[in-house]
N, CA and C atoms as an extended XYZ file, in Angstrom:
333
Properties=species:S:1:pos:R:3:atomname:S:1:resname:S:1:resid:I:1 pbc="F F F"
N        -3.224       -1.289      -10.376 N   UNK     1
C        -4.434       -1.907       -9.890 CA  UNK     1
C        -4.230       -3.415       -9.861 C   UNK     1
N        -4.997       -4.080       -8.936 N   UNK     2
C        -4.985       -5.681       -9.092 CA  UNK     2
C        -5.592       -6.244       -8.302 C   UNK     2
N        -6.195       -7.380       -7.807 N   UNK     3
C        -7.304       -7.998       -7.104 CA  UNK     3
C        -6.502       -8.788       -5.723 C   UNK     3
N        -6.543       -8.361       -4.498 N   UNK     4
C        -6.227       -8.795       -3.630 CA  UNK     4
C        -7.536       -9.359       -2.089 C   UNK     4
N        -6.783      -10.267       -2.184 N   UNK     5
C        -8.410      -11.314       -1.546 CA  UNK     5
C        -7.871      -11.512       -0.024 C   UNK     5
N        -8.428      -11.164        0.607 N   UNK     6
C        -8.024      -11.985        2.364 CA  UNK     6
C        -8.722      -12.644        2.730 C   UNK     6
N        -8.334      -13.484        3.364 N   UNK     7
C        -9.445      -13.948        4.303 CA  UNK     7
C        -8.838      -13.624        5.837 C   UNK     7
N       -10.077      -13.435        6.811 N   UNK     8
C        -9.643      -13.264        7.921 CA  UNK     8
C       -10.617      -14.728        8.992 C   UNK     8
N       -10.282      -14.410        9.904 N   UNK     9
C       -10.936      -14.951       11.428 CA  UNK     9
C       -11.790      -13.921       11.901 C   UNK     9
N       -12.225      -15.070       12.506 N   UNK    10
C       -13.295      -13.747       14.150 CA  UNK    10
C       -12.484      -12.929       14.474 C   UNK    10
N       -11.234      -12.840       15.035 N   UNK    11
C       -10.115      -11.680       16.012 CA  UNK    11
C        -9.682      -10.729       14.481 C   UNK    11
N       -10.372      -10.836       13.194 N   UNK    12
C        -9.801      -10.275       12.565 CA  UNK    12
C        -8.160      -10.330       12.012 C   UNK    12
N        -7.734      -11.207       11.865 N   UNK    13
C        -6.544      -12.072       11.669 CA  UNK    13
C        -6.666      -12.004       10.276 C   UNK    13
N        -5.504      -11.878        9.162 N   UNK    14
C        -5.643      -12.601        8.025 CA  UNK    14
C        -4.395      -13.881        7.722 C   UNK    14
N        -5.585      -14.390        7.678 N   UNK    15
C        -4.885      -16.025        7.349 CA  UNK    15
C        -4.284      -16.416        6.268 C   UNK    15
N        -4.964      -15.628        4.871 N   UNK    16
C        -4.336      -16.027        3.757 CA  UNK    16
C        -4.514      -14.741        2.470 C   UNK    16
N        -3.621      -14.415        1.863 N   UNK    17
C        -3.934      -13.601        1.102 CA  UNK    17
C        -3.453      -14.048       -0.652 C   UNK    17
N        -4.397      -14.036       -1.573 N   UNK    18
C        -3.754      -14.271       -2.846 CA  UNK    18
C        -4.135      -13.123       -3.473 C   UNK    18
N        -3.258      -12.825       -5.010 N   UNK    19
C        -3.482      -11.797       -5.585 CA  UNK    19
C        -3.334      -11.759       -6.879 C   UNK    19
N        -3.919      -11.083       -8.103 N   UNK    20
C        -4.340      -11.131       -9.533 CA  UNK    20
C        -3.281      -10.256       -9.803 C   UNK    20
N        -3.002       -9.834      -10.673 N   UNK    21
C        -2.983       -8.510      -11.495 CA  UNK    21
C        -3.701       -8.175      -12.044 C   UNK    21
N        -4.286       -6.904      -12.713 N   UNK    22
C        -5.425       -6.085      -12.933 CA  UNK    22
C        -5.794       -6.827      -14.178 C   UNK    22
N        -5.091       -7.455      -15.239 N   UNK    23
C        -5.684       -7.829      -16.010 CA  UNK    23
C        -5.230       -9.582      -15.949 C   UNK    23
N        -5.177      -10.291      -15.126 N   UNK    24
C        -4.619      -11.796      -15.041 CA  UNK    24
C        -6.479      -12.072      -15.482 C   UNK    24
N        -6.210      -13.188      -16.401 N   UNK    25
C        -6.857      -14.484      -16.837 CA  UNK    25
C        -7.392      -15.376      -15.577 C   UNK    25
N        -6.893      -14.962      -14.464 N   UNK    26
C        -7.602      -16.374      -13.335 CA  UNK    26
C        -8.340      -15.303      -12.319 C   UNK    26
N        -8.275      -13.681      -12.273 N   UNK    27
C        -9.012      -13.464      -11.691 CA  UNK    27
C       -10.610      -13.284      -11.627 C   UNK    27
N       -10.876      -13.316      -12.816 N   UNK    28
C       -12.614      -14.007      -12.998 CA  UNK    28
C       -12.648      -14.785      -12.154 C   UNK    28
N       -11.906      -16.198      -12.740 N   UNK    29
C       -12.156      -17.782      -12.336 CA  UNK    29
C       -12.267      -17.636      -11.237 C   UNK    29
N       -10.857      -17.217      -10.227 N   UNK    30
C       -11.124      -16.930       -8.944 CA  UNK    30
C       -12.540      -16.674       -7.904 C   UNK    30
N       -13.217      -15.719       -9.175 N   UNK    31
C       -14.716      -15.039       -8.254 CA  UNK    31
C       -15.600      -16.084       -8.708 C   UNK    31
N       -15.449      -16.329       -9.689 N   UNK    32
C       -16.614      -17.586       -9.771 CA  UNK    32
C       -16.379      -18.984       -9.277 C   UNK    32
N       -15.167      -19.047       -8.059 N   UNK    33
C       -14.982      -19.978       -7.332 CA  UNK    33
C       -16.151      -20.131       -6.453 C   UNK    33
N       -16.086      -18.985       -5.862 N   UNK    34
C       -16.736      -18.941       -4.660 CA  UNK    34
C       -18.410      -17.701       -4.903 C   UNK    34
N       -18.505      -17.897       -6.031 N   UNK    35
C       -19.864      -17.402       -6.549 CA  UNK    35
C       -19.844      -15.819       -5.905 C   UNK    35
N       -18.880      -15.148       -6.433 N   UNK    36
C       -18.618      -14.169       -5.897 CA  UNK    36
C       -18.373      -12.803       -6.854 C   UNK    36
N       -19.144      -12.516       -8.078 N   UNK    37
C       -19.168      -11.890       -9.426 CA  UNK    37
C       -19.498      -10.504       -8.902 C   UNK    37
N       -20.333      -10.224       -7.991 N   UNK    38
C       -20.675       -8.829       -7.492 CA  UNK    38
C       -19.357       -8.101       -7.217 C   UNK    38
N       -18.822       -8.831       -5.952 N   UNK    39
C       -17.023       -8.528       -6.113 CA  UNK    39
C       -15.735       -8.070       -6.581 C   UNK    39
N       -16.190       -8.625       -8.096 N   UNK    40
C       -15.570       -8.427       -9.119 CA  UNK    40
C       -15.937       -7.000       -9.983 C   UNK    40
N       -14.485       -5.580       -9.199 N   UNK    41
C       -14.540       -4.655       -9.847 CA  UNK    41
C       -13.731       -4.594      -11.125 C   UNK    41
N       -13.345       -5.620      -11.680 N   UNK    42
C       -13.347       -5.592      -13.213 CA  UNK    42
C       -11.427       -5.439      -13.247 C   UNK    42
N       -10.949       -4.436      -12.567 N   UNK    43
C        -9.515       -4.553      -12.336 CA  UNK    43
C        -8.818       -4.404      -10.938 C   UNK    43
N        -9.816       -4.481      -10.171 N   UNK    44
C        -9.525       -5.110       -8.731 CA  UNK    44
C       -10.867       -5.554       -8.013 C   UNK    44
N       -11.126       -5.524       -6.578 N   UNK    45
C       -12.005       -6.205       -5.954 CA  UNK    45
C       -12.661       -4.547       -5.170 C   UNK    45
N       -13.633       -4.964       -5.396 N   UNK    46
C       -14.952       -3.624       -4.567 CA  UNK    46
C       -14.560       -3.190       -3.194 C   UNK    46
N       -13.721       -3.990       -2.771 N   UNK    47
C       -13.319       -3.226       -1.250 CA  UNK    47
C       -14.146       -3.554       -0.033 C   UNK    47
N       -15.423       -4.689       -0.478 N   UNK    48
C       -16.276       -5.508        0.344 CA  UNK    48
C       -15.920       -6.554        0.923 C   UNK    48
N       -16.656       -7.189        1.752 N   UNK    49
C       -15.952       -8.551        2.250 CA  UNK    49
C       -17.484       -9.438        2.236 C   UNK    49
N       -17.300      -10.502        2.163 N   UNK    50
C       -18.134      -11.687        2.235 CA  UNK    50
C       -17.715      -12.759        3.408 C   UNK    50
N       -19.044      -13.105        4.135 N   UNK    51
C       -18.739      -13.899        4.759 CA  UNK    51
C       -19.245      -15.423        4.276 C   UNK    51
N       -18.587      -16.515        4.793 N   UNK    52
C       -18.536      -17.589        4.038 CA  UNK    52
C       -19.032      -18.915        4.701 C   UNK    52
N       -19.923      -19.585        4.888 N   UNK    53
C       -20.045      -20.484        5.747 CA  UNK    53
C       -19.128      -22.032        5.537 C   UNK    53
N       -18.839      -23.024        6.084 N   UNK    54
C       -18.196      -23.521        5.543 CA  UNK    54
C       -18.656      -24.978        4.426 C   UNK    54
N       -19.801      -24.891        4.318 N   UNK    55
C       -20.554      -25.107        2.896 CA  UNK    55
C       -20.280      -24.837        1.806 C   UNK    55
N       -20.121      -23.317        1.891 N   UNK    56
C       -19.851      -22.241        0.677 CA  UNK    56
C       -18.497      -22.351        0.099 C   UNK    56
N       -17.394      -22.610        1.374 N   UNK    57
C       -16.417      -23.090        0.921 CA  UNK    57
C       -15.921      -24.121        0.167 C   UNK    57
N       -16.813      -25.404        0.891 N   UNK    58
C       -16.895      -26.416        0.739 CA  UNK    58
C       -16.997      -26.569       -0.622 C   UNK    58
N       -18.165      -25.867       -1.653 N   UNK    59
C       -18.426      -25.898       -2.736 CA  UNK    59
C       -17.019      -25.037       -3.627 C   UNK    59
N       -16.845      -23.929       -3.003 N   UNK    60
C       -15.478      -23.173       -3.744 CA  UNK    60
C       -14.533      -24.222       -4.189 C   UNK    60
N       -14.110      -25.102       -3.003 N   UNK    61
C       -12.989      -26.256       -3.038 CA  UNK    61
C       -13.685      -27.480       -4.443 C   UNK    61
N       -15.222      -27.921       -4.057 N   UNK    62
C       -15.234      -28.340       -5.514 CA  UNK    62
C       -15.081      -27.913       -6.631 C   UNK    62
N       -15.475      -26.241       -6.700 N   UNK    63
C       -15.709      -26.473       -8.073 CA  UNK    63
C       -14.050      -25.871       -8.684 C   UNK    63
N       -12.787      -25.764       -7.364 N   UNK    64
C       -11.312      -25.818       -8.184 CA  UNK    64
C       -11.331      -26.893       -8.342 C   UNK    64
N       -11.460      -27.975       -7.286 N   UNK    65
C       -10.819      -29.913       -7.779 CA  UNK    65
C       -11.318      -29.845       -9.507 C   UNK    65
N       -12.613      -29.460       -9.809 N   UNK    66
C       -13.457      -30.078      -11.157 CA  UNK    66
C       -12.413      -29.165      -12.258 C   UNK    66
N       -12.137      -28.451      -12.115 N   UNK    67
C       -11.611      -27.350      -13.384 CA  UNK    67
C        -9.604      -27.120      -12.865 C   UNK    67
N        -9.227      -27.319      -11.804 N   UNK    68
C        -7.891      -26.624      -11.877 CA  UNK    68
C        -7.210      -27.120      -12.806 C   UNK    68
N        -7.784      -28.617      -13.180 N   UNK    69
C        -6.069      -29.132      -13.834 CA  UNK    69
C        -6.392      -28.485      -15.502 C   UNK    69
N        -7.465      -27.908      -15.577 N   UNK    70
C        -7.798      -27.559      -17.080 CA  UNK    70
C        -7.816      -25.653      -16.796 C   UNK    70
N        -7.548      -25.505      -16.134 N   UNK    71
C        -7.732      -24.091      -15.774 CA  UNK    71
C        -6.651      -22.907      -16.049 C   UNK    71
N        -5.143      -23.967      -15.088 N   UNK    72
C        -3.995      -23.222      -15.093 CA  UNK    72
C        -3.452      -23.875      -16.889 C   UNK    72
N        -3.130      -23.013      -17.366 N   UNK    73
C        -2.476      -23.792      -18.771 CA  UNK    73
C        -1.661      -23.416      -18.953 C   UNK    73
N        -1.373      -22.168      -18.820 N   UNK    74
C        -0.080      -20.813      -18.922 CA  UNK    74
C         0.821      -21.962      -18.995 C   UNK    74
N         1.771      -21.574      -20.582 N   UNK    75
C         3.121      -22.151      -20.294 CA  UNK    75
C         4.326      -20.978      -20.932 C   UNK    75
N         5.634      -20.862      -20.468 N   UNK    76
C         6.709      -20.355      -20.260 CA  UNK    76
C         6.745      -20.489      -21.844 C   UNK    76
N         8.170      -20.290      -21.994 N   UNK    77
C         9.182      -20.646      -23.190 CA  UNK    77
C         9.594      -21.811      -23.464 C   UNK    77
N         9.685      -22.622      -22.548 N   UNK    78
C        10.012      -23.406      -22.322 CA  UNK    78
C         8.927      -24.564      -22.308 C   UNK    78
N         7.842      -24.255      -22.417 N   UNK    79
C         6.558      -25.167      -22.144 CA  UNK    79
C         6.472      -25.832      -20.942 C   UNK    79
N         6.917      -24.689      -19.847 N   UNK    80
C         6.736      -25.398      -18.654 CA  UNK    80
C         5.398      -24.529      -17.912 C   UNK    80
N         4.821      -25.085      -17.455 N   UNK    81
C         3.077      -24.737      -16.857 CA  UNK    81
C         3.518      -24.057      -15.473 C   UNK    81
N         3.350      -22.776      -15.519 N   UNK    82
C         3.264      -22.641      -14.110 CA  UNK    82
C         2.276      -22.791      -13.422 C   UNK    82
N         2.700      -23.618      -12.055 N   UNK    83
C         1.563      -23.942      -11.293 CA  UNK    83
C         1.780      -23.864      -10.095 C   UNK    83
N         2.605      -22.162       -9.528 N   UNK    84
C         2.588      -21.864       -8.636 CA  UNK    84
C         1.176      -21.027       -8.023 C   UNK    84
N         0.403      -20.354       -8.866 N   UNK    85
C        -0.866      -19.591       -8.819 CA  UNK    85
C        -1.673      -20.793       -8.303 C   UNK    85
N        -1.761      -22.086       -9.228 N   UNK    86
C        -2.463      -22.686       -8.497 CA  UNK    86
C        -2.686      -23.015       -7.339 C   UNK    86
N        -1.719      -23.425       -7.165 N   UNK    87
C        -1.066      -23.687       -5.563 CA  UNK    87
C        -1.467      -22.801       -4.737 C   UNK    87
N        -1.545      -21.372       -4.823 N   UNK    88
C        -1.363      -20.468       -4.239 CA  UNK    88
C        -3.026      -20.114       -3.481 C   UNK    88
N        -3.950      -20.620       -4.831 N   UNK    89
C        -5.617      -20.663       -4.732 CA  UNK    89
C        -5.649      -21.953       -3.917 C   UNK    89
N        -5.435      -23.121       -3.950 N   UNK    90
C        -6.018      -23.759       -3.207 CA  UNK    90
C        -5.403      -24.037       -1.999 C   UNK    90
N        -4.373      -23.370       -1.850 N   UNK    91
C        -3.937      -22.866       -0.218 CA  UNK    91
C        -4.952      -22.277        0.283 C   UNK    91
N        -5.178      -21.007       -0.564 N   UNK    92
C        -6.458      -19.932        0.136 CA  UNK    92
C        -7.974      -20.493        0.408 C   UNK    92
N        -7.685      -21.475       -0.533 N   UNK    93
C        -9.358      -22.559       -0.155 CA  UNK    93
C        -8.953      -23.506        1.226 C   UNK    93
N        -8.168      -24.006        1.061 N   UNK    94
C        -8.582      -25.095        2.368 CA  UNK    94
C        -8.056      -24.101        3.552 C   UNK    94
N        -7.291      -23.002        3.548 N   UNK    95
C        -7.238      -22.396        4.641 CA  UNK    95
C        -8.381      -21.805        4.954 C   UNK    95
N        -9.540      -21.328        4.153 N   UNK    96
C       -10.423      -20.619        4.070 CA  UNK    96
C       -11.561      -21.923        5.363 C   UNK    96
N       -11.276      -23.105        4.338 N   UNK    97
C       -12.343      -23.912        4.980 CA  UNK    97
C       -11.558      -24.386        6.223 C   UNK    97
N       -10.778      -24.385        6.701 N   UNK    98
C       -10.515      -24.889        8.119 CA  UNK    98
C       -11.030      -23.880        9.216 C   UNK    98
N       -10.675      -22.285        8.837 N   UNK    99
C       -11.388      -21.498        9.749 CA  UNK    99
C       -12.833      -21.665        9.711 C   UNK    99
N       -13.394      -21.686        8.832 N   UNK   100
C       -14.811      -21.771        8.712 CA  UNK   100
C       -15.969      -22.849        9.500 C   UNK   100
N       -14.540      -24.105        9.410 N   UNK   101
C       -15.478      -25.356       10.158 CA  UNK   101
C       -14.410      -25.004       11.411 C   UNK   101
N       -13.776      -24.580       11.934 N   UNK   102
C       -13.160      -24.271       13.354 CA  UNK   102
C       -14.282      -23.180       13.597 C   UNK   102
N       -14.708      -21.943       13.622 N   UNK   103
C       -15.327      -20.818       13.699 CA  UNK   103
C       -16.425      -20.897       13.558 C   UNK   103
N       -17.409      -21.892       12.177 N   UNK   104
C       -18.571      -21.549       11.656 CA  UNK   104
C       -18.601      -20.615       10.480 C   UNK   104
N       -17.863      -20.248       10.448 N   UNK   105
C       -17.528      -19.233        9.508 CA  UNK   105
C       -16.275      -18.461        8.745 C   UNK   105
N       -16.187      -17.810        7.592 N   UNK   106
C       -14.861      -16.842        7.459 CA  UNK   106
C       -14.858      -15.963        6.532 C   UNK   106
N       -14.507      -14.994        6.933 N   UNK   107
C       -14.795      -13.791        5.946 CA  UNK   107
C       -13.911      -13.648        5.200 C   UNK   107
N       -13.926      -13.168        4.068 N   UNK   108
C       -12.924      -13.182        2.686 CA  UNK   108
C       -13.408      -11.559        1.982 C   UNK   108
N       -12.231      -10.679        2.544 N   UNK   109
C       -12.605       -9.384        1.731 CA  UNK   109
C       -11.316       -9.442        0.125 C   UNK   109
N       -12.544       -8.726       -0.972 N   UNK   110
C       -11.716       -8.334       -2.158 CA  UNK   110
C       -11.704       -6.589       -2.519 C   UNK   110
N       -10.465       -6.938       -2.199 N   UNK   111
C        -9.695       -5.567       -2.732 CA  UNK   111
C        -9.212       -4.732       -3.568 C   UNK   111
């Protein structure tokens, strides 16, 4: 099991996809990016989609800027932070918000 998020376009396109494992630490955070807790089937995503205006996004993208750098902490053996996950979320945000203000909109199903 594990939480896999798309977002698509109008033509039904997916633009970006990130993904949890069933029990990862950032897939909460993830849903309460984008005020999205209904979503959240606990060890993957309900199989619904949400559509997103680009407001909604807009706010998703704040509220990672306010929390990412305190968010990702995970460190190795080595005490090195991975901060490829991060990366990986706020790819899926500003890709999210470019369709949204190109379109008006963008839908983001969790899986």
């Amino acid at each position: 099991m594990g939480h896999d998020i798309y977002s698509y376009n109008q033509k039904g396109e997916i633009l970006q996809q990130v993904s949890f494992t069933a029990g990862d630490i950032y897939a909460p955070w993830f849903y309460d990016l984008f005020d999205a807790h209904q979503y959240n089937g606990g060890v993957s995503g309900i199989g619904a989609t949400l559509t997103l205006s680009p407001s909604q996004v807009e706010e998703a993208l704040e509220r990672f800027m306010q929390i990412a750098d305190h968010a990702f902490l995970y460190e190795n053996s080595k005490g090195e932070i991975f901060d490829w996950q991060q990366k990986a979320v706020l790819k899926f945000i500003e890709s999210c918000l470019e369709i949204a203000r190109e379109e008006g909109e963008v839908e983001v199903a969790f899986a």
